[in-house]
Structures are given as structure tokens and as C-alpha cells.
N, C-alpha and C positions, 0 to 999 in steps of 0.2 A: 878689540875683536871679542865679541859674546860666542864662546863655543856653542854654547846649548842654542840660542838664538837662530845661529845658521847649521846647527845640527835638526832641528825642527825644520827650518825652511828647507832644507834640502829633503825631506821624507813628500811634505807637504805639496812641492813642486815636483817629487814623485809620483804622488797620487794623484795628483793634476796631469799628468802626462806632458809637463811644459818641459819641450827640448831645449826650449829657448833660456829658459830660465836655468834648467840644467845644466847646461852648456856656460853659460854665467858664473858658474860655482866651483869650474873643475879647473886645476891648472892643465896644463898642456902635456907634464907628464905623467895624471893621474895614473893611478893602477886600480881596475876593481878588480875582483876576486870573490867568487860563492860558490853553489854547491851545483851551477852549471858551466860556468865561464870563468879564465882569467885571463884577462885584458889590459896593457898598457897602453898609452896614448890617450889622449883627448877623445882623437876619431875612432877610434877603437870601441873605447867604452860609449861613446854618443850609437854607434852600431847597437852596439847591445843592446839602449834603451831601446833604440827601433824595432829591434826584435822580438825584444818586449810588450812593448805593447802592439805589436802585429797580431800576438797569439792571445790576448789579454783582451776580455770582451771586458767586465767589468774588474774594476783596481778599489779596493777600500784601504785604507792605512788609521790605526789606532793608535797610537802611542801611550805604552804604558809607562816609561819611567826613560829618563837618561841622565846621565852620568859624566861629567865632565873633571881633566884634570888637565892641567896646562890648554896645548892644542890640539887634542883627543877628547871623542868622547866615546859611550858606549851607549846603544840608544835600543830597547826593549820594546819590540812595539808588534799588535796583532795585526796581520794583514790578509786580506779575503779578496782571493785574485779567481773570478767567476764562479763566485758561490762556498768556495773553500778556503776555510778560516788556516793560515798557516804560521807559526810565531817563530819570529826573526830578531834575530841580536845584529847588529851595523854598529862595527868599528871604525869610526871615520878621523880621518887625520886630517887637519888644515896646515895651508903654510904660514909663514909671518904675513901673506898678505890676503889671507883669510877665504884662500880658493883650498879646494881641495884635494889631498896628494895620495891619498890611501881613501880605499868602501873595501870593506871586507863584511862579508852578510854570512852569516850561522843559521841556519835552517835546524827550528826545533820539530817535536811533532801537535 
């Protein structure tokens, strides 16, 4: 399992807005967690993205740097969600079978 690899794909199939592929990545007892929502479950956090991009005319995702250690990593990236540039740190944790078990997102200014 490549952390950085599927820590990339997972931003990547963010900014695409693929549920499908999202959905692909999460385990079933994911938990996300940021500075609007905290959500356990699969269906839970798949909601959120819906909601997400309900209110989300345009989604840009930059990746400045990430950071991996074991099955964590830490991923530094600018993101401009309808014209506003905003920088976010994503703590994301995978399991041994390389879905995802923890999104934790940090909103800088």
C-alpha cells in the first residue's frame, strides 16, 4: 500500500467530485471530521460530500506537499471552492486494506 499514492487519489477524486470513486476509498466505518461537520459512517460522510458539492459551483484542489508515515499521512494543499482560495491540511488514516478510516481537514486562513 502507497500512502502518498492513495492520499493524492483521494484529493484528486475530490476535486472531480467522483462519489463513485469516493466511495471506493472509505471503509464503512470511516469518520470525517473539519471545521463544519463530524460524521461517522460510510453513508454519513458520502452525505456530506453531497452536500458539498450541492453548494460548490466551482472546486479547484492544489497540492502543496504531503507527508506520510506508516498508514497516515498529512497532506498541505490550496483549495478554491467558487473563486476563494482557502489552505487546508487533511489528516487521513488508511487501514491495512488501504480504505480509509479517519479525514480530518484543518482550515487555515
Amino acid at each position: 500500500m502507497n500512502v502518498k499514492i492513495l492520499s493524492k487519489q483521494y484529493l484528486e477524486l475530490f476535486e472531480k467530485r467522483d462519489t463513485t470513486g469516493l466511495r471506493e476509498m472509505l471503509s464503512e466505518n470511516v469518520r470525517l471530521r473539519d471545521w463544519d461537520f463530524n460524521e461517522h459512517g460510510i453513508n454519513n460522510v458520502m452525505s456530506i460530500f453531497d452536500k458539498i458539492y450541492t453548494v460548490v459551483e466551482t472546486l479547484e484542489v492544489h497540492i502543496v506537499d504531503v507527508f506520510c508515515e506508516g498508514n497516515k499521512s498529512s497532506i498541505e494543499s490550496e483549495i478554491t471552492i467558487n473563486g476563494k482560495k482557502i489552505l487546508v491540511v487533511d489528516l487521513l488514516e488508511f487501514n491495512d486494506d488501504g480504505l480509509l478510516e479517519e479525514i480530518r481537514a484543518f482550515k487555515g486562513n
